[in-house]
C-alpha positions in Angstrom: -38.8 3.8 -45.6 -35.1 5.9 -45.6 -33.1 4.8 -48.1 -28.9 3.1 -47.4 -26.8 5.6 -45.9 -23.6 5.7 -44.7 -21.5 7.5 -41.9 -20.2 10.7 -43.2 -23.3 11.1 -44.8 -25.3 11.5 -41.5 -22.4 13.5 -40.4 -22.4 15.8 -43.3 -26.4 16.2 -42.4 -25.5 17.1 -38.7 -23.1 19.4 -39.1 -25.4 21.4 -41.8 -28.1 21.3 -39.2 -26.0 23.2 -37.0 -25.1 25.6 -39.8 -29.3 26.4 -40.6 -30.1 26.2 -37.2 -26.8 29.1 -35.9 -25.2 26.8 -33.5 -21.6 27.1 -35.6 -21.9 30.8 -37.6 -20.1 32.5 -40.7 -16.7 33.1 -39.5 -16.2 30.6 -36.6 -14.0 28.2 -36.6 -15.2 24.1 -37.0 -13.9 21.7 -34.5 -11.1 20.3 -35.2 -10.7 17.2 -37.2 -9.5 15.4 -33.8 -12.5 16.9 -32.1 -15.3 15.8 -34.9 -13.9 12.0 -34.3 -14.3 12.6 -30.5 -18.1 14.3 -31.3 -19.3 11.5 -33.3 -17.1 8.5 -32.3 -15.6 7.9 -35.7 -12.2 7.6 -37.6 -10.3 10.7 -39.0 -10.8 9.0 -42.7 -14.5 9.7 -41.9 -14.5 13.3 -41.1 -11.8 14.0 -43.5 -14.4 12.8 -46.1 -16.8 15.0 -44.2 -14.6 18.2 -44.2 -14.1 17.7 -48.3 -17.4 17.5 -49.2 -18.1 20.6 -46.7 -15.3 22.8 -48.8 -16.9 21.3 -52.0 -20.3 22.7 -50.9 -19.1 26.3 -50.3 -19.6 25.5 -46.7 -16.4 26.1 -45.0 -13.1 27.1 -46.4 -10.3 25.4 -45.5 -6.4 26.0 -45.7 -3.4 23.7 -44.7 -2.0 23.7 -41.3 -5.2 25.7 -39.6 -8.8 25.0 -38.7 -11.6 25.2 -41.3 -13.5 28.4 -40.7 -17.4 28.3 -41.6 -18.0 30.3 -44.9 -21.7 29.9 -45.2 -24.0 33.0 -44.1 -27.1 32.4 -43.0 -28.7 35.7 -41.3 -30.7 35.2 -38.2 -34.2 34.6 -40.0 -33.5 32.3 -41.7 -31.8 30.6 -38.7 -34.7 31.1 -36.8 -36.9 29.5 -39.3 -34.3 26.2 -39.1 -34.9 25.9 -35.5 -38.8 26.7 -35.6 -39.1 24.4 -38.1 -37.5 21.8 -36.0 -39.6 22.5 -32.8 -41.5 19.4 -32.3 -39.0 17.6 -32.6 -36.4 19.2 -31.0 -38.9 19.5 -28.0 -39.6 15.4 -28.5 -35.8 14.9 -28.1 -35.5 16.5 -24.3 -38.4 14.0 -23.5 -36.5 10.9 -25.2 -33.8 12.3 -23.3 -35.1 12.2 -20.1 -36.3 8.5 -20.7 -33.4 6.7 -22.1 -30.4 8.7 -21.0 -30.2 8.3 -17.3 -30.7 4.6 -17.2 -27.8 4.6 -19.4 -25.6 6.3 -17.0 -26.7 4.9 -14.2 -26.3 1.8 -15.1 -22.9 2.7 -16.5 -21.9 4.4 -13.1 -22.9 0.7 -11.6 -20.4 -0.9 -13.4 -16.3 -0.4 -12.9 -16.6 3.1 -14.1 -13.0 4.8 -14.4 -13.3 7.1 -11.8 -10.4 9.1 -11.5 -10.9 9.8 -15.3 -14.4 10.6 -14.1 -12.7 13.7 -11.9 -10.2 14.5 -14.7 -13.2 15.6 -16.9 -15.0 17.5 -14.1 -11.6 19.5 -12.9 -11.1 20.3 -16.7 -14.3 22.9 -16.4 -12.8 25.7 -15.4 -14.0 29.8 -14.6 -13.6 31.9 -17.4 -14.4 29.3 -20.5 -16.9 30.1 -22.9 -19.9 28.3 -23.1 -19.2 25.8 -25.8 -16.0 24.6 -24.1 -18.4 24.3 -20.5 -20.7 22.3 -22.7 -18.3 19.7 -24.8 -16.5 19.3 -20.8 -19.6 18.2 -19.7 -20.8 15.7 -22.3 -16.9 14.1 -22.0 -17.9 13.7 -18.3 -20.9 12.3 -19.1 -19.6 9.8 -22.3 -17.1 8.7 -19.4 -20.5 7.1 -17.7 -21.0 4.8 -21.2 -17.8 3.8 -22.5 -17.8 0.9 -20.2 -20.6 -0.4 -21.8 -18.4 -1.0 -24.9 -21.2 -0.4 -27.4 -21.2 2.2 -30.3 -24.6 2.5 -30.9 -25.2 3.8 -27.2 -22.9 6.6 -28.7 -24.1 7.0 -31.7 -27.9 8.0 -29.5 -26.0 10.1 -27.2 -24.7 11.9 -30.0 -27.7 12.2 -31.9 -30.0 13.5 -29.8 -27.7 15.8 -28.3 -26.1 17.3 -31.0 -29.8 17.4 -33.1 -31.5 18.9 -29.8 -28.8 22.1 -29.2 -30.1 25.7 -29.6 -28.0 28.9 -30.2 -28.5 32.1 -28.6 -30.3 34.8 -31.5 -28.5 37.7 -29.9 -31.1 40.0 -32.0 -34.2 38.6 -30.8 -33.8 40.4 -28.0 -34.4 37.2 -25.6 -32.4 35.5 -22.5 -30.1 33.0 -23.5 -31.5 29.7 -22.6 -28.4 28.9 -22.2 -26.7 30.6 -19.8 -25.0 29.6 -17.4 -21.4 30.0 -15.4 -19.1 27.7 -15.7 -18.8 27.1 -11.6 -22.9 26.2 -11.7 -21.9 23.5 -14.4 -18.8 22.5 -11.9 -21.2 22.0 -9.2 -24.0 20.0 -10.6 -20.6 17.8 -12.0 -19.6 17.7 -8.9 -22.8 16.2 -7.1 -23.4 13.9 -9.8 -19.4 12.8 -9.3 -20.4 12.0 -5.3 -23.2 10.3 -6.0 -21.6 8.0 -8.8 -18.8 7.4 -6.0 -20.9 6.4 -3.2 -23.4 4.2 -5.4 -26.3 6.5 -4.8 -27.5 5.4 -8.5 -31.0 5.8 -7.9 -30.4 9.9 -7.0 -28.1 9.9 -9.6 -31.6 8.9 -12.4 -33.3 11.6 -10.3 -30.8 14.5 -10.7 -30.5 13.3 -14.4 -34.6 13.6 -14.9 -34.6 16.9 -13.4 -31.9 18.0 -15.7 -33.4 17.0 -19.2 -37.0 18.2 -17.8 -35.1 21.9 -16.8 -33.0 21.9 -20.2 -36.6 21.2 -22.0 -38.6 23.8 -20.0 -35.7 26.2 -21.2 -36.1 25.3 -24.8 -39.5 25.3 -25.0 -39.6 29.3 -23.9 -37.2 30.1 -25.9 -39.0 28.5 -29.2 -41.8 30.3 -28.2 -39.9 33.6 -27.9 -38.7 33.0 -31.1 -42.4 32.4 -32.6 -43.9 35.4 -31.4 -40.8 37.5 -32.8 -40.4 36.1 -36.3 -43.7 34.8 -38.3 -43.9 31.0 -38.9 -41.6 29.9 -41.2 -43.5 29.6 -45.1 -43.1 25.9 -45.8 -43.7 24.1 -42.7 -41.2 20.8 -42.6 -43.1 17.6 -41.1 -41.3 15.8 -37.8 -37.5 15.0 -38.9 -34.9 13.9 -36.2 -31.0 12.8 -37.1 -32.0 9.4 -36.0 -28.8 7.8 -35.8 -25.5 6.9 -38.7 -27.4 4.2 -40.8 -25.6 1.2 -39.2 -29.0 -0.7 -40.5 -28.2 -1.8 -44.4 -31.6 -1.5 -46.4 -31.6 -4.9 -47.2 -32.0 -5.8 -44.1 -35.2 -3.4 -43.4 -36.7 -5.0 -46.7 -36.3 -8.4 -44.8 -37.6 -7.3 -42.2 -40.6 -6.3 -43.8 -41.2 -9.4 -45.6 -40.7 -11.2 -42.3 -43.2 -9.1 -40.5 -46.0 -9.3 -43.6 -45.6 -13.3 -43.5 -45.4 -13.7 -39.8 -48.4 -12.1 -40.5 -50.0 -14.7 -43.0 -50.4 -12.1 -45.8 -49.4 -15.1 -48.7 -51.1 -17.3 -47.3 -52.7 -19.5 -49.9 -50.0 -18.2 -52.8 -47.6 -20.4 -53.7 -44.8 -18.5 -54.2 -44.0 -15.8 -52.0 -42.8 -12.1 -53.5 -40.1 -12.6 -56.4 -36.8 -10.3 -56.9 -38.2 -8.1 -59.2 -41.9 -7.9 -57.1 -39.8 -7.2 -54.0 -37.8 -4.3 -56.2 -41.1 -2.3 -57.3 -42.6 -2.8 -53.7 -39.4 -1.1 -52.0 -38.2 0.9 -54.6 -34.4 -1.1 -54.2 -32.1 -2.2 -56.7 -31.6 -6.1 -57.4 -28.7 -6.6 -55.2 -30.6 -5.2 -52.5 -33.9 -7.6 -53.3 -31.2 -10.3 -53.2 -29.8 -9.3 -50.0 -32.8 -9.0 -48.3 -33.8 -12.7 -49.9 -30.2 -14.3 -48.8 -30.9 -13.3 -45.4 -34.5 -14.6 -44.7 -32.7 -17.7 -46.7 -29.6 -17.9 -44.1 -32.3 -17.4 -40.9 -34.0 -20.7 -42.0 -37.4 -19.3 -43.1 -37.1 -19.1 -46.9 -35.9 -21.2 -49.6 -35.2 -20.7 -52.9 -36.8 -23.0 -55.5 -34.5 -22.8 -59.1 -36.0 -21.1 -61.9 -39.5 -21.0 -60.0 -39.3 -18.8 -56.8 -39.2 -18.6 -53.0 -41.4 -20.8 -50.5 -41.8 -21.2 -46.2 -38.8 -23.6 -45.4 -41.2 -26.6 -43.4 -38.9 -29.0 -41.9 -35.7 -28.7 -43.8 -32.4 -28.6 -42.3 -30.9 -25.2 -42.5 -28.7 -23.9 -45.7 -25.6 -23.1 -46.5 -24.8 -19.8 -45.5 -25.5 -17.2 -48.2 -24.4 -13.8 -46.8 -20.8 -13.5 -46.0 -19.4 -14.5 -42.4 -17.7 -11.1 -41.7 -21.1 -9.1 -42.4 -22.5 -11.8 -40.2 -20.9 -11.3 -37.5 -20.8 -7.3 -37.9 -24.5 -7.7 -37.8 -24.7 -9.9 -35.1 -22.6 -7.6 -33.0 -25.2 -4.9 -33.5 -27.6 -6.7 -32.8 -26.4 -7.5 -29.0 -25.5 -3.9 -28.9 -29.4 -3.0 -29.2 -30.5 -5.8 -26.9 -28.0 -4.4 -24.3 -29.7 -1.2 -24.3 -32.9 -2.8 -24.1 -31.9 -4.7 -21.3 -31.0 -1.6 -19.7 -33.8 0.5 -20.8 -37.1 -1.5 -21.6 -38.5 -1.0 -18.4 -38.8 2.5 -18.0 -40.1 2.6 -21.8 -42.7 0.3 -20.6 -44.1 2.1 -17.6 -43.8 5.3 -19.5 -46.0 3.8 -21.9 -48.0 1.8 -19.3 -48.8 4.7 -17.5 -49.9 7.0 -20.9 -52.6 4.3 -21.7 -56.3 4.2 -20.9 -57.0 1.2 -18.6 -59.7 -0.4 -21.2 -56.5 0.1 -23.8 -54.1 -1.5 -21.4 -56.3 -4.3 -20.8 -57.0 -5.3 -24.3 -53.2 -5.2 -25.3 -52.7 -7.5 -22.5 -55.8 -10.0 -23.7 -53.9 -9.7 -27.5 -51.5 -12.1 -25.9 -53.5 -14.8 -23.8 -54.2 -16.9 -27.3 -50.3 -17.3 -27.8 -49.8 -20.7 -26.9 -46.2 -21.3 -24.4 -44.5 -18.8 -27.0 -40.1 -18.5 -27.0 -38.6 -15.8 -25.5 -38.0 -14.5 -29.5 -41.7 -14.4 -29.5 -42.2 -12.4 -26.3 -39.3 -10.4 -27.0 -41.2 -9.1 -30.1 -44.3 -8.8 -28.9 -43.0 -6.5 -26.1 -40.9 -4.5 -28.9 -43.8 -4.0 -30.8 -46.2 -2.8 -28.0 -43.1 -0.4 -26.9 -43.3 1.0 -30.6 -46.7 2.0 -30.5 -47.3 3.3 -27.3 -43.8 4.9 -26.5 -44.8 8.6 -25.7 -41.9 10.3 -27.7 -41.7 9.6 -31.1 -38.0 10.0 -31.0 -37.7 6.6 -29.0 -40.3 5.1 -31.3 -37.7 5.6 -34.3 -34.9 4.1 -32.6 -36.9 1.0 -31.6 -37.6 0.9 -35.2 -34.3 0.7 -35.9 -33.3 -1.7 -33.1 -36.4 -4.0 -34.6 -34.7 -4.2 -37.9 -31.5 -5.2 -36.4 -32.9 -7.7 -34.2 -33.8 -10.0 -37.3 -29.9 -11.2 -37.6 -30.2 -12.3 -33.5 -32.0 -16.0 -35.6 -28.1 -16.8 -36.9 -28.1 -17.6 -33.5 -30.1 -20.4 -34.0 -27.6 -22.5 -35.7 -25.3 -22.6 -33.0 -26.0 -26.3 -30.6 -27.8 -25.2 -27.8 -27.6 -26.8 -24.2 -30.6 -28.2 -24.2 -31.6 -28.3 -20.5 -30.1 -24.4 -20.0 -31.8 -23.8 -23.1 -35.1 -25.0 -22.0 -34.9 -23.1 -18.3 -33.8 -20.1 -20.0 -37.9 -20.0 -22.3 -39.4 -21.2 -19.1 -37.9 -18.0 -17.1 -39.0 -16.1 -20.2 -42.5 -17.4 -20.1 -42.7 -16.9 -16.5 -42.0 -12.9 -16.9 -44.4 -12.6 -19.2 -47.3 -14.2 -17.6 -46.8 -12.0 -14.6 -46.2 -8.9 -16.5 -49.7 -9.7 -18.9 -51.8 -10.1 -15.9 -49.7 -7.0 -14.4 -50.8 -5.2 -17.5 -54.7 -5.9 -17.3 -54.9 -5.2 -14.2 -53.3 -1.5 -15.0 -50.1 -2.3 -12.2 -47.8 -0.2 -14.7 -44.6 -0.7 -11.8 -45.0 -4.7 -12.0 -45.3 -4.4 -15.7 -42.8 -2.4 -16.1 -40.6 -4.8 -13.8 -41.6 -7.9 -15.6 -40.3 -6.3 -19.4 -37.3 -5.4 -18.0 -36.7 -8.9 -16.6 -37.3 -10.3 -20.0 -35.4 -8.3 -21.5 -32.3 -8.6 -19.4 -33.1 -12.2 -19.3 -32.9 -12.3 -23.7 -30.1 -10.0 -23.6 -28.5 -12.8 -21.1 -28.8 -15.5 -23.6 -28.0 -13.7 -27.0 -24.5 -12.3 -25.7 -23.2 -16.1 -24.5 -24.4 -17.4 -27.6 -22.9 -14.6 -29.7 -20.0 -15.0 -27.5 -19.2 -18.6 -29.2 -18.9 -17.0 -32.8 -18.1 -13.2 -32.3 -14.7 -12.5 -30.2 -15.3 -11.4 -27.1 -13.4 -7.8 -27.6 -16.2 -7.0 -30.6 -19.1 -7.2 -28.3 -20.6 -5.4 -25.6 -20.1 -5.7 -21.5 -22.3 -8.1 -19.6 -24.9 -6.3 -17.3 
């Protein structure tokens, strides 16, 4: 399970990728402080924080009134064993890529997207730049596409994967820079994306986007190879690894999670106490205040309660508790948790038909007959089942880590249940649920991977629906994400 960490920790981590892997070199000049903030959509306290513990290091040196310039040598081997080492998964990236990403901006193109800003950013690429300028051009054009969804973790992803996934050219290898390219080819692919984004050609739009990610991954993955027949395999091979976003999830609330999931599952059945404090601290390896985090929570969601002096039972029938966990953190975490069902709502359906469509027929139909013994379940319900089929059959393991992550945040979405309900609205909105997923279950067994795909995506979009208006009556309306 990774451990609580924090934003200029993961920032810290990214940049030093970057360092190992020769995208910034000895000598060269860092982005400026202004242009870390833009890179990872975060404060200047942030990166200053960053930038000190960089000089601290002995990675970059640093003087008043200029640019930090990289200090830290590392020769081209050793450069080339950071990015062979990182081949799986830099290679499983391009594919997440070309899954998630051009949903995203489509669907952000739909929307009131800013388009003179739009042709701002692709005037700005001009002859004559070098690469790196082409490139950070580009992704502004592109970032354009998903500020209207106002929703950081969309952001954080984008910058990610992107920034994880970068190769630099090993001038000594002897190879082609993968690279390569003018600055008037990048103009003109801009450009065609820019006409199709103003004439609502969205669907071309997803097209070019596929075609890009799949050309950008065909180019890494000769390069890589390049690279391996050159220089022997790196000595100590280092298992799968991706930057997998800034830790917004607290580790308390994956422990609760956890212990949600293992009694959903009936593990303590027939004990009469479920896991104390200190059990939960050796199982997880946390501190107290953690264990007591994680406890508060499943306390404040209604399924817990805390006996004094003896332990912690299923809540049956009580009324729900006073609120243990503070109301700001709350409603920070509620906040997140739209922001992942947003980019479900946008993106479920093509994970679903990618995974649909990777699955023997006999597999598909007994994950469809997993379901038929669930009796009229909520839309909660489906919407977990669903998350949890997309986990494990998700072809890129990238994608399968950020569901993770969007599973653990999901668990604050039950605050949500203490808010008064319409009832009637309430009780069309499970029945619309229910009705998706009997279409896309039968859709599933009968190996139709486009209505499948079709229905998840309507449930989704329908959950997403519900949790923003009823976040809506606790959260301001400027904290959380855009309708769809």
């Amino acid at each position: 399970m990774r451990g609580e960490s924090v934003l200029y920790e993961a920032i810290y981590e990214s940049i030093l990728t970057q360092l190992y892997s020769g995208v910034l070199r000895c000598g060269q000049a860092l982005p400026s402080q202004q242009e870390l903030c833009r890179r990872y959509h975060v404060g200047i306290t942030t990166i200053r924080r960053v930038v000190r513990m960089l000089e601290r290091d002995g990675v970059i040196d640093t003087a008043s009134g200029r640019r930090a310039v990289v200090r830290l040598d590392v020769h081209d081997e050793l450069c080339v064993n950071a990015l062979l080492s990182r081949k799986e998964s830099i290679l499983d990236i391009y594919g997440g890529l070309e899954l998630l990403m051009p949903a995203l901006y489509a669907q952000g193109a739909r929307r009131c997207v800013d388009l003179p800003a739009l042709y701002i950013h692709l005037e700005a690429v001009r002859g004559g730049a070098e690469q790196v300028e082409v490139y950070d051009q580009a992704v502004r054009f592109f970032t354009e596409l998903l500020v209207t969804y106002r929703n950081p973790v969309i952001l954080d992803l984008q910058s990610g994967m992107e920034h994880y996934s970068r190769i630099p050219h090993i001038v000594c290898s002897g190879l082609e820079d993968p690279y390569a390219i003018t600055a008037d080819f990048v103009k003109s692919k801009l450009r065609d994306m820019y006409e199709l984004i103003a004439q609502g050609r969205t669907d071309e739009l997803i097209c070019r986007l596929e075609q890009m990610y799949r050309d950008i991954k065909s180019r890494a993955k000769c390069y890589l190879k390049g690279l391996e027949e050159r220089w022997p395999p790196a000595s100590v091979h280092i298992p799968y690894q991706w930057y997998s976003g800034k830790g917004r999830t607290h580790l308390y609330t994956v422990v609760a999670r956890k212990l949600y999931r293992r009694i959903e599952a009936g593990e303590f059945v027939g004990r009469t106490y479920l896991p104390s404090v200190p059990e939960i601290m050796r199982t997880y390896s946390v501190s107290k205040d953690t264990a007591c985090s994680a406890v508060a929570l499943l306390s404040d969601i209604g399924l817990v309660r805390t006996l004094d002096k003896r332990g912690m039972v299923l809540r049956e029938g009580d009324g729900l508790p006073p609120l243990r966990l503070e109301e700001n953190v709350i409603g920070e975490h509620l906040v997140l948790c739209v922001d992942a069902m947003q980019i479900l709502a946008v993106c479920a359906g093509r994970l679903a038909f990618a995974a649909a469509t990777c699955l023997p027929r006999d597999a598909a139909r007994s994950a469809a007959q997993a379901w038929e013994p669930i009796p009229r379940p909520g839309s909660a319900r489906i919407v977990q089942l669903l998350l949890d089929f997309l986990q494990r059959f998700t072809p890129c393991r990238c994608l399968r880590t950020i569901l993770e992550q969007f599973d653990d945040l999901l668990i604050w979405g039950h605050y949500l249940n203490r808010l008064d309900w319409d009832a009637d609205k309430a009780a069309a909105q499970e029945a619309e649920c229910r009705g998706y997923f009997d279409q896309l279950r039968g859709a599933l067994a009968r190996g139709d991977a486009e209505r499948f795909s079709a229905g998840v995506q309507d449930v989704f979009r329908a959950a997403y629906d519900m949790a923003l208006t009823q976040a809506s009556r606790c959260v301001p309306a400027g904290r959380l994400p855009t309708a769809l």
